[in-house]
C-alpha positions as a Markdown table, in Angstrom:
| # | Residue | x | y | z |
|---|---|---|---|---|
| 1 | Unk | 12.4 | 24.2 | 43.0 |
| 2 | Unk | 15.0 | 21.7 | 41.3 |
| 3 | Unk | 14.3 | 20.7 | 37.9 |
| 4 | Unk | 13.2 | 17.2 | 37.3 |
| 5 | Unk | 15.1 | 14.3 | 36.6 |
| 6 | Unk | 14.5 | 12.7 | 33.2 |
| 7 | Unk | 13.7 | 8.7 | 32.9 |
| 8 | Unk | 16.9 | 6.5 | 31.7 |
| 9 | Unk | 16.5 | 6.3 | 28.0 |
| 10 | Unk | 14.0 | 8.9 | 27.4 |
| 11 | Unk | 16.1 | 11.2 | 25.3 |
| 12 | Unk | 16.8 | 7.6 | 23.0 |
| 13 | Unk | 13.5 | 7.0 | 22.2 |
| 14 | Unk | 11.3 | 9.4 | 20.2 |
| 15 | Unk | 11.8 | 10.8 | 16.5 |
| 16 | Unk | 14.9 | 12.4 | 17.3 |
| 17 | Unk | 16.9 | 8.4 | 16.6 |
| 18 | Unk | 18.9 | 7.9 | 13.9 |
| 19 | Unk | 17.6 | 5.1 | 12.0 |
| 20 | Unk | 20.1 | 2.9 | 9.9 |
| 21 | Unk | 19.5 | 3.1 | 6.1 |
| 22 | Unk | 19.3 | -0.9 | 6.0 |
| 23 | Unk | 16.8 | -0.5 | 8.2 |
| 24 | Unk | 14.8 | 1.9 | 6.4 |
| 25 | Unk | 15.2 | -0.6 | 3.9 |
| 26 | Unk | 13.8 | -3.3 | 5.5 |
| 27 | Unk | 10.7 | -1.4 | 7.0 |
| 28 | Unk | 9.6 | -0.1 | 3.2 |
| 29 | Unk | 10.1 | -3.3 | 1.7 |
| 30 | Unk | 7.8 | -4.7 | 4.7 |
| 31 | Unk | 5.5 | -2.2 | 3.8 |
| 32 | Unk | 5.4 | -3.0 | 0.4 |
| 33 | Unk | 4.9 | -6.3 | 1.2 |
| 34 | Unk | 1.7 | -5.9 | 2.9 |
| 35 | Unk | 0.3 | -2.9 | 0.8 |
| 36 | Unk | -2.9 | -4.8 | -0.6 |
| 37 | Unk | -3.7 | -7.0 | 2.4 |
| 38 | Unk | -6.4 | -6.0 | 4.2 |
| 39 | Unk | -6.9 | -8.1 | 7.8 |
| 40 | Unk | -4.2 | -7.0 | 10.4 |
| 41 | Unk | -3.6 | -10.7 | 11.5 |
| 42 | Unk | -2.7 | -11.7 | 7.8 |
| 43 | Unk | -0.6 | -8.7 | 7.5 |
| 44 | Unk | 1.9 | -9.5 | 11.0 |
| 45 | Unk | 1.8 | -13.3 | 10.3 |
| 46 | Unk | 3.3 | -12.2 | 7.1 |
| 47 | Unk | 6.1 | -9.8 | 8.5 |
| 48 | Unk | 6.7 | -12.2 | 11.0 |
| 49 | Unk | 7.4 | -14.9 | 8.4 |
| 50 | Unk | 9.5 | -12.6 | 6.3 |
| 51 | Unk | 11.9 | -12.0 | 9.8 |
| 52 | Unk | 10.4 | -8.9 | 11.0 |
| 53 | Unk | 10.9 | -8.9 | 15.2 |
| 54 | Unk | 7.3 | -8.3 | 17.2 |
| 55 | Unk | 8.6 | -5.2 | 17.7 |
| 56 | Unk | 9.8 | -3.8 | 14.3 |
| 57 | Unk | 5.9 | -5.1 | 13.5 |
| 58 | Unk | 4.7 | -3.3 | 16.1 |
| 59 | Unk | 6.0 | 0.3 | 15.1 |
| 60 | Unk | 5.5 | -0.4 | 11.3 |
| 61 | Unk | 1.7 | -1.3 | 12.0 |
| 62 | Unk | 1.1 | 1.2 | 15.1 |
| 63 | Unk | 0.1 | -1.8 | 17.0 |
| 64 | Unk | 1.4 | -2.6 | 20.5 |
| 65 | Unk | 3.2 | -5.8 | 20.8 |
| 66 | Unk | 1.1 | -7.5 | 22.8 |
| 67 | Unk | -1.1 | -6.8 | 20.3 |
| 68 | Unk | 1.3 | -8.1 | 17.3 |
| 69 | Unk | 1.7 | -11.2 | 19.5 |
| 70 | Unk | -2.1 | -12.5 | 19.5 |
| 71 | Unk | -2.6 | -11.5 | 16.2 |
| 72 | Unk | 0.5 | -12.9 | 14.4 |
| 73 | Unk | -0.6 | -16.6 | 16.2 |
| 74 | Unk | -4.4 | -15.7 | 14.8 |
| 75 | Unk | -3.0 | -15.0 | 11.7 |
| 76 | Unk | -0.7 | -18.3 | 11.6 |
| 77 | Unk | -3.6 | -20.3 | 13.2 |
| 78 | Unk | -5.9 | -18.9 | 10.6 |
| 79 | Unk | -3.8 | -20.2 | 7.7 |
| 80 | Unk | -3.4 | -23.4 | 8.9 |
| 81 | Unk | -6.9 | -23.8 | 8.7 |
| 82 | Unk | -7.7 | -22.6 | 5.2 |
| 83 | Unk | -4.4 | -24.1 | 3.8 |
């Protein structure tokens, strides 16, 4: 029996990548940022304001990014309302 072919890209992705020390950066000050908020929608409308990509969001939080997406245009919808 031949052994099985691995997907493209699936020895990239996991724990195993090397993350960039400005990047590390970034994600704690995001972190840091968002600390003492509570609601998830005000929490990705913020990272998204400060730059944050819907996917950098998404791993942060533990959200997928379709759910970053609806909940960062909540979140911005939301404020426009109370502000």
């Amino acid at each position: 029996m031949a052994p099985r072919k691995r997907k493209a890209g699936a020895a990239n992705s996991g724990v195993n990548r090397r993350v960039p020390a400005d990047e590390k950066i970034a994600h704690l000050l995001g972190m840091l940022m968002i600390k003492d908020i509570k609601k998830k929608t005000d929490q990705v409308a913020l990272l998204r304001v400060a730059g944050f990509e819907v996917s950098e969001v998404a791993e942060m939080l533990g959200m997928t990014e379709n759910h970053v997406k609806v909940a960062d245009h909540l979140g911005r919808k939301n404020k426009k309302k109370s502000g």
